[in-house]
C-alpha positions in Angstrom: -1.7 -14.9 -25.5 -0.6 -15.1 -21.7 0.7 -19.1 -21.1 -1.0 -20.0 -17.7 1.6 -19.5 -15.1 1.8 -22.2 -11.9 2.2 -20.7 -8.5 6.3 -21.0 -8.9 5.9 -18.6 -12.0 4.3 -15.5 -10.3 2.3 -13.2 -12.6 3.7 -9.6 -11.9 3.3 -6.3 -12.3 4.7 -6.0 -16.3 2.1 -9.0 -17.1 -0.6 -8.1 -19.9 -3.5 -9.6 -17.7 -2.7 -8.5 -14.1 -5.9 -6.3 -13.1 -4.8 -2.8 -12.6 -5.7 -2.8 -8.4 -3.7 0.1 -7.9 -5.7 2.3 -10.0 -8.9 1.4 -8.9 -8.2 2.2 -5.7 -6.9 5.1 -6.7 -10.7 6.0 -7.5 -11.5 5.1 -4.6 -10.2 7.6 -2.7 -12.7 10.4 -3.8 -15.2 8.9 -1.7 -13.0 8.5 1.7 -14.7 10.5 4.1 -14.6 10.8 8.1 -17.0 7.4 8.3 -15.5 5.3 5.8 -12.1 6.0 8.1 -14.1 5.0 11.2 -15.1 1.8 10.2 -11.9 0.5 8.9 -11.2 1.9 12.9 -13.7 -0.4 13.7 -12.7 -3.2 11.6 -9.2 -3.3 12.9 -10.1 -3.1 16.7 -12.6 -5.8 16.7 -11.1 -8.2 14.7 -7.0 -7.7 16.5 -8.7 -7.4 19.8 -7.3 -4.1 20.7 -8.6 -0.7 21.5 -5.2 1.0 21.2 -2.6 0.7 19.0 -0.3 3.8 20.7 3.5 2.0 20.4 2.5 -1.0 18.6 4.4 -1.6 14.9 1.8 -2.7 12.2 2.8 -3.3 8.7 0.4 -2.9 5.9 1.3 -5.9 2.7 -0.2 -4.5 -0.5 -1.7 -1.7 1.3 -4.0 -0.7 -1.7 -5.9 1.9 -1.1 -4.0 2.9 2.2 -7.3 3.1 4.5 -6.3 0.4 6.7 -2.4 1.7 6.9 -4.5 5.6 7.7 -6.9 3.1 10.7 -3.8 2.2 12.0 -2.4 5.3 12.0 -4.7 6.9 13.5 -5.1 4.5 16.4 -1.7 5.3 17.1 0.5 3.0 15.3 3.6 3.0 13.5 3.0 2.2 10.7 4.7 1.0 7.3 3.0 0.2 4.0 4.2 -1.4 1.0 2.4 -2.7 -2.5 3.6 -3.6 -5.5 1.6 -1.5 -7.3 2.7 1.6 -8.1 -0.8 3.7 -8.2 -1.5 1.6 -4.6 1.8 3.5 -3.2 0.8 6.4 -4.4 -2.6 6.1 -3.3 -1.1 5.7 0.1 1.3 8.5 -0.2 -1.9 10.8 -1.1 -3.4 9.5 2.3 -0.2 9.7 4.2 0.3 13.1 2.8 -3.7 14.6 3.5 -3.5 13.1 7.1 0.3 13.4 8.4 2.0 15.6 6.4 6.1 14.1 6.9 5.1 12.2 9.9 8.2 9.4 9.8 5.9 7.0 12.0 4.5 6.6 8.9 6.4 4.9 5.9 5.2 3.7 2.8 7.3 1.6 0.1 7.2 0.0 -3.2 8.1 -3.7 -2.5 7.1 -6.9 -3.2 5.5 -10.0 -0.5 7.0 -12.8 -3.0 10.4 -10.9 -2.6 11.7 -12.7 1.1 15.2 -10.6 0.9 13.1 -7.3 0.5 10.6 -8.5 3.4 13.2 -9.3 5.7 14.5 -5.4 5.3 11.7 -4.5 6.8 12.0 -6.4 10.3 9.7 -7.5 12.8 6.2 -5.8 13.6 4.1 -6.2 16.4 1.1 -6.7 14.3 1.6 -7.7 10.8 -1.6 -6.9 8.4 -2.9 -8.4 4.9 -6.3 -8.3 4.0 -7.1 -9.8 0.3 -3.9 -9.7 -0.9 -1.9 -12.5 -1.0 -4.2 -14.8 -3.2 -3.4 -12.1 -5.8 0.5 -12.5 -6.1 0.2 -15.9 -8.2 2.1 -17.1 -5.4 -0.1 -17.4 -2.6 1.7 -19.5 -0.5 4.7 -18.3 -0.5 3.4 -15.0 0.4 2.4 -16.3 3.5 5.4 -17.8 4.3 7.3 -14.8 3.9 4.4 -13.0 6.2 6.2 -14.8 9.1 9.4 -13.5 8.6 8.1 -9.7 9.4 5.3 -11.0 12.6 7.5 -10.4 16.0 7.2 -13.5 18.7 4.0 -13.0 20.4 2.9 -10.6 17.5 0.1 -10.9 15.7 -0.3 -12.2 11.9 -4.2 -10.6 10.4 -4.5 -12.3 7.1 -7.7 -12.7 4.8 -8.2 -15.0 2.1 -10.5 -16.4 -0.9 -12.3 -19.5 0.7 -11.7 -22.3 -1.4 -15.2 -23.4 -2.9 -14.2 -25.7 -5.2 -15.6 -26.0 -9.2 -17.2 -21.9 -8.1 -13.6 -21.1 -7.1 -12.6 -22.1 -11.1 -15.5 -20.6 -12.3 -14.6 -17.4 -10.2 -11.2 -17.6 -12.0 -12.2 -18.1 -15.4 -14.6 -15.4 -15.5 -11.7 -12.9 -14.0 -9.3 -14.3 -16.6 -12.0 -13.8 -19.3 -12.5 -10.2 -17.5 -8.9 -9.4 -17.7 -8.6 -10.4 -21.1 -10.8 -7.8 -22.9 -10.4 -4.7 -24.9 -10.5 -2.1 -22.3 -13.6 -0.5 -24.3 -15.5 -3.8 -23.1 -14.4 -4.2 -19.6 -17.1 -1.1 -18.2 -20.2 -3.1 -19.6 -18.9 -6.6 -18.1 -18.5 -4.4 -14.9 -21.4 -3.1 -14.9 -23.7 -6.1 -15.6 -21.9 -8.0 -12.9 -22.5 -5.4 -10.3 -26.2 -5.5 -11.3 -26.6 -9.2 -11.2 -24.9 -9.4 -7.9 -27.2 -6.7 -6.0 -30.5 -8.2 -8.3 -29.4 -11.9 -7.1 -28.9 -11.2 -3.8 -32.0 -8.7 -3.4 -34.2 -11.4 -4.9 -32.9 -13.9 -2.2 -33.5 -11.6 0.6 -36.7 -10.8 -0.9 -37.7 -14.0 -0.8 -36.4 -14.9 2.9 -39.2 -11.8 4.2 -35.7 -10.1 4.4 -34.2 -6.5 3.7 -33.5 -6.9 0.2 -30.3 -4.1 0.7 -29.1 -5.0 4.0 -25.9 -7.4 3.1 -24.5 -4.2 0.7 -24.8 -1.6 3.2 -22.9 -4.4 5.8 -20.5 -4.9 3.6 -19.8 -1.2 3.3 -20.2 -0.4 7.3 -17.7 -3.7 7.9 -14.9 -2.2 6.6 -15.3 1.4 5.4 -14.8 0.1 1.4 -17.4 0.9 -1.4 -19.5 -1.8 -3.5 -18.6 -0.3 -7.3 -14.7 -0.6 -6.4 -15.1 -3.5 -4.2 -16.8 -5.4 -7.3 -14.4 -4.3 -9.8 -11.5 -5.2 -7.4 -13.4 -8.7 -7.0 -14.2 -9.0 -10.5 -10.8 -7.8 -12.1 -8.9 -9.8 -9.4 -6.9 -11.8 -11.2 -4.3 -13.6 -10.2 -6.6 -15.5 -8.2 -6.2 -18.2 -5.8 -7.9 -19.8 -2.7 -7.9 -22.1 0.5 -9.4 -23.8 2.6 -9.5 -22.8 6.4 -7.8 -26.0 7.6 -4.8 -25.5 4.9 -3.9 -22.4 6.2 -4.3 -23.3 10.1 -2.1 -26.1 9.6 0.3 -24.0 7.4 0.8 -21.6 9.9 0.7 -24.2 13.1 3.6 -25.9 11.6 5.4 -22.8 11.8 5.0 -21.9 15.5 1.3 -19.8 15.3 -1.9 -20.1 16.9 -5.3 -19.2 15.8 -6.8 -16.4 17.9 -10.0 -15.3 15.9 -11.3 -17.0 12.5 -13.9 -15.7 10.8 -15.4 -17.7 7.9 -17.8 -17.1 5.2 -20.4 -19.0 4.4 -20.5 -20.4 0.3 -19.9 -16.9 -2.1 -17.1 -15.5 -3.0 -15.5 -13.9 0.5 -12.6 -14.0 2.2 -11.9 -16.1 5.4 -10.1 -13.8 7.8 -7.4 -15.0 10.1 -5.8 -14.0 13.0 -2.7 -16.0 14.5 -0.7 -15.3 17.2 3.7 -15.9 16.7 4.4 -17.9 19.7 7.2 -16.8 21.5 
């Protein structure tokens, strides 16, 4: 068996119970379509407060599936993607590849966050980009140390993480250690059955609030262009798994010269608080 690791002891790639993100994204990418693209658009100009990206340098940490690295791409940026996943860089290849051919504004890597000499090869971006990645590294926090090293002064830092909900939070990672843990002939029921509790539990809750009992899926696929059967494995597989409070990480980054410019926060579940900061110059 796996020995529990602390968040000095990062599990990697070679560990028997990392979840396999690379190749479920991989999957993913036979439903990308034209408005899947637009709404991770969407995403990225709302939440970074810009309508154009033309000249601006945004790197992509663990890019997965490589939509947002193709969103920012298409709005004009230059763009370089990394993950340590070998499937997610190719899945990003495939995307680079389909969209811009040998386009060198766009670069994608192998590489990881919790490596700082690798992240300081990559220098400074004008908007620096990681969307529920870092709480997967076994290492959160010093993933988002090294995050700074890469943000320019006066560039922007777009980070989203697992909100910390205390005894859920542990029940969340025990069930994606358990998850991780079984025969791979077993992992498709558990997958399933999750997916079907989750939309039964939350239809039944809408249901009873006079509300749309389908509504919150179909946001959740219009907020960011992704897809509930690979967003659920990718949340139910997720494993390394960490989380934190909103405070924490405003202070974390405060103390080393940021400033909020947009939170979003979730209310109690199982989403991500998204963060943007600001590198004061």
């Amino acid at each position: 068996m796996l020995a529990e690791k602390s968040a000095a002891e990062p599990i990697t790639d070679n560990d028997e119970h990392r979840f396999a993100f690379g190749e479920n994204w991989r999957n993913f990418l036979s439903l990308l379509n034209e408005e899947r693209i637009a709404q991770a658009e969407k995403s990225l100009r709302e939440m970074l407060g810009l309508e154009d990206f033309r000249g601006k340098s945004f790197l992509d940490i663990g890019s997965g599936s490589g939509l947002f690295s193709l969103a920012a791409k298409r709005l004009g940026a230059l763009v370089t993607s990394f993950d340590y996943d070998p499937n997610s860089v190719g899945c990003a290849q495939e995307l680079k590849s389909r969209y811009f051919g040998a386009d060198p504004d766009w670069r994608v890597e192998q590489g990881s966050a919790l490596d700082r000499d690798y992240m300081k090869t990559l220098g400074a971006y004008d908007v620096v980009y990681s969307w529920g990645v870092l709480h997967h590294t076994g290492a959160m926090w010093e993933g988002l140390e090294n995050a700074t090293v890469c943000t320019k002064p006066g560039g922007l830092l777009f980070i989203s993480l697992y909100n910390d909900e205390g005894w859920r939070s542990e029940a969340n990672r025990r069930m994606k250690k358990f998850y991780n843990r079984l025969p791979a002939f077993l992992k498709p029921a558990m997958a399933a059955a999750y997916v079907f509790y989750e939309i039964a539990r939350g239809a039944a809750i809408d249901l009873l609030r006079l509300k749309d009992p389908f509504a919150r899926h179909r946001e959740k696929i219009n907020s960011r262009g992704m897809a509930v059967w690979h967003d659920a494995l990718d949340w139910l597989g997720g494993y390394p798994y960490e989380v934190a409070k909103p405070g924490d990480v405003f202070d974390f980054y405060h103390a080393r010269g940021f400033e909020l410019v947009k939170l979003n926060t979730v209310p109690r579940g199982h989403g991500c608080n998204e963060f943007v900061f600001r590198r004061r110059g």
